[in-house]
C-alpha positions as a printed Julia matrix, in Angstrom:
68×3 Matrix{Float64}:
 -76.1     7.28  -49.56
 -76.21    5.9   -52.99
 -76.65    2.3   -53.71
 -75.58    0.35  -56.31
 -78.33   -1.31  -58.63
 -75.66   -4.38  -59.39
 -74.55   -4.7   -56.2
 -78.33   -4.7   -54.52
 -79.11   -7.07  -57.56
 -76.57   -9.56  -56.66
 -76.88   -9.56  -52.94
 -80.27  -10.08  -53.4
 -79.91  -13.02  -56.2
 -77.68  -14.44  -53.23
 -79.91  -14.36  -50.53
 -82.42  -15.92  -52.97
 -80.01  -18.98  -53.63
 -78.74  -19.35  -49.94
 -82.47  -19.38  -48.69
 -83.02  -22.78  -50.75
 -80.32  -24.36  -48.64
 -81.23  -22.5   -45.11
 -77.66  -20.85  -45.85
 -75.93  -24.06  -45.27
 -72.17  -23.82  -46.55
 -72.09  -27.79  -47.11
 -75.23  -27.82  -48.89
 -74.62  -24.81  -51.1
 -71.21  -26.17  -52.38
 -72.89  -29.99  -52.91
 -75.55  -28.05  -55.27
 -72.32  -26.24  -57.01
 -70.49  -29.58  -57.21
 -74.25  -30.94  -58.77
 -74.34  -28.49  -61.66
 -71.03  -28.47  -62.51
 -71.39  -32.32  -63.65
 -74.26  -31.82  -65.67
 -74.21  -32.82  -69.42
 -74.12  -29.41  -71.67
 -71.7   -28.08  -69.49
 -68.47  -27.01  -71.32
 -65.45  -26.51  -69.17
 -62.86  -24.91  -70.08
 -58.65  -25.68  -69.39
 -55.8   -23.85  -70.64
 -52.05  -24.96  -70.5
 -49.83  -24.06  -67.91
 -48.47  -20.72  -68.2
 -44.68  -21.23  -68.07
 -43.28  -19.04  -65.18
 -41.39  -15.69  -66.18
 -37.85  -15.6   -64.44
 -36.95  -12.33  -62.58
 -33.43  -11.81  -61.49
 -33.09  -10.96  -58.27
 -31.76   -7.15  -58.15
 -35.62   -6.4   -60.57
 -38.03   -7.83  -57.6
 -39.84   -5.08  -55.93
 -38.15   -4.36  -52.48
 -34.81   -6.24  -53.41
 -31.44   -4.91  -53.11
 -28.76   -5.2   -55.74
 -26.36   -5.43  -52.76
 -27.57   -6.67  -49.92
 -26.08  -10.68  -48.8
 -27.26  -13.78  -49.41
């Protein structure tokens, strides 16, 4: 079966990182929560997308005549 050099890449990159923390959930998202506060970070935030109205009878798997 063929294997995917990205895929093997990145699972082993992530075995790598979880190893550090003895693939502890709470320890791996403290270290996240630890680099994303440090200086030279730049984060990024866009405005709120305003939402698009649909009337009813367009939504998928409506119908135009069925009762409210």
């Amino acid at each position: 079966m063929w294997k995917d050099p990205i895929v093997t890449e990145t699972r082993q990159l992530r075995e790598q990182y979880a190893s550090q923390f003895a693939h502890s959930a709470d320890a791996i998202f403290q270290d996240i929560l630890r680099r994303q506060i440090m200086p030279g970070k730049k984060l990024v935030s866009f405005q709120p997308r305003k939402p698009v109205l649909v009337p009813i009878a367009a939504q998928p798997g409506s119908r135009g005549d069925a009762p409210r």
